[in-house]
N, C-alpha and C positions, 0 to 999 in steps of 0.2 A: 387118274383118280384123285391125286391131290389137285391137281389145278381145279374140276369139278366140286370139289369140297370147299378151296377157298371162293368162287361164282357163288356158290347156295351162303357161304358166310358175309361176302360183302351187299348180296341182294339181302340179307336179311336185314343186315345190319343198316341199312339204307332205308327200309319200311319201319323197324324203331325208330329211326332219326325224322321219319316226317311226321310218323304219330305223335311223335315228342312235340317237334316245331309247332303241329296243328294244336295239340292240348295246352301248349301255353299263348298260343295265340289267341285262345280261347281266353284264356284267364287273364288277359291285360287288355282284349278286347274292350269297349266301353259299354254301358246297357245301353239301348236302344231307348230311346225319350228321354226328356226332364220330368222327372216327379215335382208336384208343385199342389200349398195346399198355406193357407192362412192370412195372412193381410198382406196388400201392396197399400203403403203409404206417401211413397213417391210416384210422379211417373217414369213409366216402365215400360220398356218395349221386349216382346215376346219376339225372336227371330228364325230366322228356319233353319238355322245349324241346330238348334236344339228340338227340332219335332222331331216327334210328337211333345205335344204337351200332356204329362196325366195326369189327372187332379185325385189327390193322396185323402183330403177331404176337401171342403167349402173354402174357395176365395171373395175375402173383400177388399173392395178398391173404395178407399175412402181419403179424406183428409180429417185429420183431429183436433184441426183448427182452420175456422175460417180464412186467418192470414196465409194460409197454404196455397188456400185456392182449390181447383176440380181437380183432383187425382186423375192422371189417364193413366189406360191399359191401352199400349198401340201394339195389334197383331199384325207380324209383316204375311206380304201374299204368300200361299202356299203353305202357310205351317195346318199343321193339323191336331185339337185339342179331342182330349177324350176324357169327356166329363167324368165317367167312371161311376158315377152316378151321385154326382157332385154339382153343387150350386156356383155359378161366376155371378157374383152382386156385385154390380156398381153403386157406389152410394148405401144410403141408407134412411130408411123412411122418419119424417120429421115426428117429433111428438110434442106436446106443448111447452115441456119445460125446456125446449133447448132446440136452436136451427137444427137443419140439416146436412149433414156430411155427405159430402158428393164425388162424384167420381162419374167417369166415360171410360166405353169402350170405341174406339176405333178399328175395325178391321176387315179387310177387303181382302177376297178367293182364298175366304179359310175356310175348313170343316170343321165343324160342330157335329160332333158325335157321343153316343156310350149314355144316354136315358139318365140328363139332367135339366138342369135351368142356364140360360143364360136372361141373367134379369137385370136391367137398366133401371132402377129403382128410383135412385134420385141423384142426377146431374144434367146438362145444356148440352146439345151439341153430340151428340153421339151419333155415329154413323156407322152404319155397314152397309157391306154393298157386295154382290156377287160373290155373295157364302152360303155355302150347304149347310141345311141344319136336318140331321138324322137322329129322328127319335130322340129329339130335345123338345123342351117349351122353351119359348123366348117370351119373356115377360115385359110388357113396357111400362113404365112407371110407376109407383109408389102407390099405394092406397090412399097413402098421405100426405104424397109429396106432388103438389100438383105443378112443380116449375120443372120440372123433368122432359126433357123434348129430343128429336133429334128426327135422322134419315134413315129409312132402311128401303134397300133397294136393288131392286134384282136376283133377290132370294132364289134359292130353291129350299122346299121346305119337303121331307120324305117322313114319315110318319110322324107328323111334330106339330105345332102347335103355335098361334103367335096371340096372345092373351093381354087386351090394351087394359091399363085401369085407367090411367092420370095421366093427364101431360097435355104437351102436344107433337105429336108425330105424322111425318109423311111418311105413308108405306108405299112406293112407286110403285107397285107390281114384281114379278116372279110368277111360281109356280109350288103346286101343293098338291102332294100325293099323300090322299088318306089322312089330312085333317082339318084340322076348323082355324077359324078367326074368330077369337069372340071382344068385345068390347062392354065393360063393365061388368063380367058374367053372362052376358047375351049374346049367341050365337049372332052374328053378322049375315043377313039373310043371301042368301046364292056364295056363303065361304066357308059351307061343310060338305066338305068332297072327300066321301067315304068309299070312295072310287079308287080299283087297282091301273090309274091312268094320270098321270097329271096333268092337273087346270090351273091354266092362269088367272092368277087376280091383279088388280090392279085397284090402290086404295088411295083418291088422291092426299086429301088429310084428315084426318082426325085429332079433333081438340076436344080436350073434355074439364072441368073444372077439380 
C-alpha cells in the first residue's frame, strides 16, 4: 500500500515538473517574426532568421541626402513579409522645391502578403524576381518621379494587382490570378484576369515619361 502510494506521488510529481518545464518554455520562448514599421535610412538587408516580417505601420526606404546615394532594402530568398495592411515605399515622389529621395528594393522568392502596397516610388535599379505577391498592389513609380526604373520578373501575383505610373520598367512575365495590370490608370488590354485560374503575362517593357 505504501509503495503504491509513493508510484501515484512520484508519477504526479513528474507531470508537475513537465507542466512546469513546458510553461516556462513558453515564456523565454521568442515571438515568432520581427515586428518592423518607420524609416530605413541606410542599406539594409532583411534575412530569414528573422521571418516573418510584420509591418507594425508604413516603411520608407529613403536617403535624406543626396550625398547618401539610393537607400536599398535587400530581401534574402525565402523570408516572408506580411504587410498587415501596411505600405513598403521606396523612395519618395519629387516635388519642385526639392530632388528626389530614393531608394530600392531588391528581392528574390519572397512572399508579399496581408492586403498592402509594395511601391517603388522613386529609385534606379530595383529588381524582383520569382516572388509571390498575395492580395498586395505593387506600385511602380512615382506620379512624379519619372527616373524610377527597374526588373520585375517571374512573378506570381494571387489577388493583387501591378499598377505602372512612371518610370521605366521591364515586367518579364509570371502569372496572375484574379487581377489586372494597369499603366497610367488604364487597364492593359488582355491583363484583367478576373479568372479563378491563373494566366501568364508577359510585359516586355514599359517606358513612360
Amino acid at each position: 500500500m505504501i509503495l503504491k502510494t509513493l508510484c501515484r506521488y512520484r508519477i504526479k510529481r513528474q507531470i508537475l515538473l513537465l507542466l512546469v518545464g513546458f510553461f516556462l518554455v513558453c515564456l523565454i520562448s521568442p515571438a515568432d517574426g520581427t515586428e518592423l514599421g518607420g524609416q530605413i535610412l541606410e542599406n539594409t538587408t532583411w534575412s530569414l532568421d528573422g521571418s516573418p516580417m510584420i509591418l507594425t505601420g508604413d516603411i520608407r526606404i529613403w536617403n535624406k541626402s543626396e550625398l547618401v546615394g539610393t537607400v536599398e532594402l535587400r530581401i534574402e530568398p525565402g523570408v516572408e513579409v506580411n504587410l498587415n495592411g501596411f505600405s513598403i515605399t521606396a523612395g519618395d515622389q519629387a516635388d519642385k522645391d526639392r530632388p528626389p529621395n530614393k531608394g530600392r528594393i531588391i528581392a528574390e522568392d519572397v512572399r508579399f502578403f496581408g492586403k498592402g502596397n509594395v511601391v517603388l516610388a522613386c529609385g534606379e535599379e530595383n529588381k524582383i524576381s520569382n516572388c509571390l505577391f498575395e492580395d498586395v498592389h505593387l506600385l511602380l513609380g512615382g506620379k512624379t518621379c519619372a527616373n524610377s526604373s527597374g526588373k520585375i520578373q517571374n512573378i506570381t501575383m494571387k489577388y493583387s494587382d501591378i499598377i505602372i505610373h512612371t518610370g521605366k520598367w521591364e515586367v518579364m512575365g509570371g502569372k496572375l490570378l484574379n487581377g489586372t495590370i494597369s499603366h497610367q490608370g488604364v487597364k492593359i488590354p488582355g491583363m484583367d484576369f478576373q479568372k479563378e485560374q491563373y494566366m501568364n503575362f508577359f510585359i516586355n517593357l514599359i517606358s513612360s515619361p
